[in-house]
Phi, psi and omega in degrees: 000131180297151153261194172214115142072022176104341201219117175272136176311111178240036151270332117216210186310155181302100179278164196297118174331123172311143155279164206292301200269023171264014175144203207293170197264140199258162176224147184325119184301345180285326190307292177334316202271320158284007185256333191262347164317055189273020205173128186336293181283349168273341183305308196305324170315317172299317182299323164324294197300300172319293169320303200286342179271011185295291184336306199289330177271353171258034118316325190304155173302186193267329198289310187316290195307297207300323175308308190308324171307306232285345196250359164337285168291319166292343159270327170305338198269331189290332176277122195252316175290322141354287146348272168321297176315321174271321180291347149306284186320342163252015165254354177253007172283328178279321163290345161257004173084034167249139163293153172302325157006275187272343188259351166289333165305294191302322172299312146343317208281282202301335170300319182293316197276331200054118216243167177309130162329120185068007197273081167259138179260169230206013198247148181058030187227132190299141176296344174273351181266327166306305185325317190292316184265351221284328175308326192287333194250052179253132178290172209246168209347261198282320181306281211305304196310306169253066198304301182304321149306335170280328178275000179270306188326300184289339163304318203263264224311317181278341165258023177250306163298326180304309186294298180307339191272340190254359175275313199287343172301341181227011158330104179276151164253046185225122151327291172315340168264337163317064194236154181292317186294329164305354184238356188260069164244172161245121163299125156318319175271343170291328186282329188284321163302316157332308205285312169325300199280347181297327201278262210318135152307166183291328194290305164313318154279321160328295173301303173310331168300327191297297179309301208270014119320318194276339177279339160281337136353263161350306200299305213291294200314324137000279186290330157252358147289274183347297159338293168284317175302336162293358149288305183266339199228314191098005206195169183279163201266132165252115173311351152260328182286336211264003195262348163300345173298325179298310192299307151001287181288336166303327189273312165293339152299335155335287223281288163349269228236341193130152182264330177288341168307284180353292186296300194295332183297325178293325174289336184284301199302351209231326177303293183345288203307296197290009168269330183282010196247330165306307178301290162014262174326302163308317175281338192255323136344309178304285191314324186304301179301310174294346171285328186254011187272005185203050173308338148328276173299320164293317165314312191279313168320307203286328181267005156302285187320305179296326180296333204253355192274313166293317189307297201328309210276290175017277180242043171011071184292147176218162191216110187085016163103358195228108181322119174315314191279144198214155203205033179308285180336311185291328182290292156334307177315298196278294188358295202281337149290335155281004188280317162336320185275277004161311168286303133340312172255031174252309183306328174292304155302302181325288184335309205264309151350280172342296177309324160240141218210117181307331205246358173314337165244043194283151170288165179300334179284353187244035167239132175085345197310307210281021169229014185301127177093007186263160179237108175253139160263137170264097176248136174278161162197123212270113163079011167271114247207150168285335166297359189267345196227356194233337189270155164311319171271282193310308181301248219006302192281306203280310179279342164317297158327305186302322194276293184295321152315306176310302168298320191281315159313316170309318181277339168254078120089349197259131137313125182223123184231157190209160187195229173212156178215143199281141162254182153281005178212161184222149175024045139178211172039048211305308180323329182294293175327278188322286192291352185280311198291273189268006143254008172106325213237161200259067194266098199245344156207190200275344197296308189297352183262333181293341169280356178292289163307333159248018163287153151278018205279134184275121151258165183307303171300317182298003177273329184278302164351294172311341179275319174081356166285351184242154148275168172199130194208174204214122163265108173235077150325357139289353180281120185228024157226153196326137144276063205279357183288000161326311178303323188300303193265023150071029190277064176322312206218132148245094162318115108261191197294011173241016178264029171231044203353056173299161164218355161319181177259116172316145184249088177054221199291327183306129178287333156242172137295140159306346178308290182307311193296345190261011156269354159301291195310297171311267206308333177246338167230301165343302226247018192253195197233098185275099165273024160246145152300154199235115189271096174257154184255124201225145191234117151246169217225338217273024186246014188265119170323157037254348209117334191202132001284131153269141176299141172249177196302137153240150195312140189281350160275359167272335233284327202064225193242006140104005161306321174315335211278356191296318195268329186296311164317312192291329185279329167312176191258165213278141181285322178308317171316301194292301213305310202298334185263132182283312203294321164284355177273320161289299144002269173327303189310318165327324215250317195278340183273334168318311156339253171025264179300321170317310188319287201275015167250034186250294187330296185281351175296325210237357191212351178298148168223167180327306189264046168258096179268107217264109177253122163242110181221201174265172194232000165176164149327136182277206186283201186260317125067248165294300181288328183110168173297133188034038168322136164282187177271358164346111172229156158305158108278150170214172175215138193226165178179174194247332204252095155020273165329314205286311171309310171295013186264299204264041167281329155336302179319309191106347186285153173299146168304123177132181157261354184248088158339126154285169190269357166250062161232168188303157175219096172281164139320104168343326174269347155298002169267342185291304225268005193266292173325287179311315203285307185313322192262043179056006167313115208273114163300119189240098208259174192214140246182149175225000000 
């Protein structure tokens, strides 16, 4: 059986030995290489050579490599080109100053990492030795049949980890930053690593390769969850907060799109991650290997690359307007440990925040006075933004709405003033709204709303509760599960969405049209005959992304049991159609806050009394999308009533006449409205400390 380098060849049968008188007579390759050896540095050059064809044959499968072992030995006593071979190999060990050790190592080294298809050298080796040998050192099954295809592979396969290791190192986590100049930088951290793996034994560099690749991995998945959330949310994805939001988003692709979209969308995504965290690894292993399979040259290499990575920061070379030198990873890194720190001791403070409430000892009789015997609603309307009422395609339609509701109230007896409030959340995570609105307090993420919730802290509905002058009951048709914050807002009774006996059809996440719940809310509490005034809390939904299908208005003696809404569902449009387009997604949204608004100024039109004071607003910006890039948190508010008095209580205040703010009426916080409210309608401050 022929060898190779020592390893018998099982690619086929032994072939027949040139004959003697077919050119110069071959002699043993060791002989050669010592007799042509006169020195240190060509020994070192052979040995070199000697590496590249080890490399080309650790291309080989594993299955391939394991034959090859098991047949070694019996073949090195057998071989006469064997032979030859090792003693070229302990003559070029001696001439570079290696022990037989260091040079089983190093072949070792190159086996593991693999080196290019077919680079067997050829330089400083007599054309008779080539002649000789040129069968023993043709690589085995597909590399030998297709060397040019085998050296494209290892070419694509070595830029292809080269890209992924210098893409996620300079990866921005801003859509809007995904620019070519963002990827034309020199990383800082690819040279120190270069220096880090050159130092290392192989094994040792292997594991650190592994590792801080799956942590680049890591990075990359990281910076796109950023991505999206600064689409969708307005804010970076938070590594203690944030991850209960993904089951969240799961549930709205559900409710949206389906429930089999969902699962493969989750299944996609859970694929994604472990590929991006495999290749990862996997690509910087590589690179790792080929840096140390040519140290010499990588060495020269990391310290060119570090020498041009200072001149760059230095003299603050910059290229499109973008520091050449780039040191991103190291930013990102202290970023998200101090957003960690930072999130932590944000819990601790918040707690004591909580804890104190101007209005926390107020007696019950001081709360409120001046609405006593009014029946208030609070009502949210989801994603209704000040762009909705300000962007060029989305206004038009929307201050139309706005104009004509406004007029049509006037002729049935209702008032109206409005003015803007920052909200505390953007393009989702509505709850962060609600309790920011009605407690008082800046609830901006879930840690801070679950401290909320679970405080003694007075909201503003529960202020009416308290009084013991009102009923207080609550419409959430978003809800399809246990509630326990009903106790935090001070909730005798809460409908959700399967207690208002809809029997209709979904509209995409919404569970009803806002048409219907709020004539459940007449029928089942509004309209009913009462000795108390009655304070509700109302969610309406049909203004919820994705958009489509939206409900349109039906006569209010049609609604029934919410069957009518069938065809009009089967006829709207589809949400994948919308959610793919920025321009119908705004467009539709325009048409669902019109919805809306109509429904529930139709309502109080159709259902309002002398003491009915109605406070209606958004509860954040839809997405950016939609709202556009650097949109504010802006939303509307209005407070509408039939009783004068109730207006003239907030004139101070500044708001536009109407339902439609001006783009100059005040724009407080949001969380500055409970305690603004209480104070206008004669509630007495009792502070509470905490």
């Amino acid at each position: 059986m022929a060898t190779r380098n020592g390893r018998a060849d099982a690619s086929g049968p032994a072939r027949a030995e040139k004959p003697a008188g077919a050119g110069s007579p071959a002699k043993p390759r060791g002989a050669a290489r010592a007799g042509e050896t006169g020195s240190a540095e060509t020994g070192t050059a052979d040995a070199e050579d000697e590496a590249e064809v080890g490399e080309s044959e650790g291309e080989s499968s594993v299955g391939e490599g394991a034959a090859e072992g098991g047949d070694a030995g019996a073949a090195a006593q057998s071989s006469p080109v064997t032979t030859g071979k090792a003693v070229a190999d302990s003559a070029e060990q001696g001439a570079a100053g290696k022990s037989p050790d260091e040079s089983a190592a190093e072949r070792a080294d190159v086996d593991a990492g693999g080196d290019e298809p077919g680079a067997v050298a050829a330089r400083d080796e007599p054309a008779d030795d080539q002649a000789a040998e040129a069968e023993a050192d043709v690589p085995r099954g597909w590399r030998g049949r297709y060397p040019r295809v085998a050296r494209g592979v290892w070419w694509g396969v070595t830029v292809l980890a080269l890209v992924l290791v210098v893409g996620a190192l300079l990866l921005p986590n801003r859509m809007a930053a995904l620019q070519v100049n963002r990827f034309t930088r020199i990383p800082g951290e690819a040279i120190i690593g270069a220096a880090v793996l050159l130092a290392l034994p192989r094994r040792a560099r292997i594991a650190v390769a592994a590792g801080v690749g799956t942590l680049l991995g890591a990075l990359t998945v990281l910076n796109l969850l950023d991505i999206g959330f600064l689409e969708y949310l307005g804010r970076d994805f938070n590594l203690v907060l944030d991850w209960g939001l993904l089951d969240d988003a799961q549930s709205y692709l559900a409710d949206s799109m389906g429930g089999t979209v969902a699962a493969l969308a989750a299944i996609g995504v859970v694929l994604l991650v472990v590929l991006v965290l495999s290749l990862m690894a996997l690509a910087t292993v590589r690179l790792g290997n080929i840096l140390a399979r040519h140290p010499r040259r990588s060495t020269q290499g990391t310290l060119i690359a570090g020498t041009a990575w200072i001149a760059c920061s230095v003299l603050g070379l910059q290229y499109a307007g973008i520091p050449v030198a780039s040191d991103r990873v190291a930013n990102r890194v202290t970023s998200e440990v101090r957003q960690v720190r930072d999130t932590l001791r944000d819990e601790a403070e918040f707690a004591k925040v909580a804890r104190s409430d101007t209005f926390g000892n107020t007696p019950p009789d001081q709360l409120v006075p001046d609405l006593r015997g009014k029946d208030m609603i609070f009502a949210f309307i989801e994603s209704y933004g000040r762009s909705a009422v300000e962007d060029p395609i989305m206004a038009p339609g929307v201050d139309a709405t706005l104009e004509t509701r406004t007029a049509a109230l006037a002729e049935a007896g209702f008032h109206a003033k409005s003015g803007w409030l920052t909200s505390a959340t953007y393009g989702g995570s509505s709850w962060l709204g609600h309790s920011t609105t009605l407690s008082g307090l800046w609830v901006d993420n879930q840690q801070r709303y679950r401290t909320v919730m679970a405080s003694d802290h007075l909201s503003l509905t529960k202020a009416f509760q308290k009084t013991g002058d009102w009923d207080t009951v609550g419409v959430m048709p978003g809800v399809q599960k246990a509630w326990p914050e009903a106790e935090f807002y001070g909730l005798d009774k809460v409908y959700n969405a399967f207690q208002m006996g809809y029997q209709g059809p979904k509209f995409s996440w919404s569970t009803m049209p806002d048409q219907y719940a709020l004539e459940a809310f007449q029928k089942l509490e509004h309209g009913k005959e009462r000795d108390k005034p009655l304070m509700s809390e109302i969610i309406l939904t049909s203004s919820h992304q994705p958009w489509a299908p939206i409900p349109t208005m039906v006569g209010w003696d049609e609604l029934g049991d919410g069957s009518v809404f069938d065809a009009i569902q089967e006829a709207g449009k589809k949400a994948p159609d919308v959610i793919a387009d920025s321009t119908k997604s705004r467009e539709e949204y325009g048409k669902s806050v019109q919805y809306s608004v109509t429904a529930l100024t139709e309502w109080l039109e159709r259902y309002g009394t002398d003491d009915t004071v109605l406070v209606f607003l958004g509860d954040h910006q839809p997405i950016s999308r939609v709202s556009g890039q650097n949109a504010s948190r802006d939303v509307p508010i209005s407070i509408v009533a039939k009783d004068p008095k109730v207006l003239d209580k907030i004139a101070g205040w500044n708001w536009t006449d109407g339902l439609k703010p001006a783009s100059d009426a005040p724009v407080w916080k949001m969380s500055s409205f409970r305690d603004r409210f209480l104070t206008a309608y004669g509630s007495t401050p009792h502070p509470t400390t905490g």
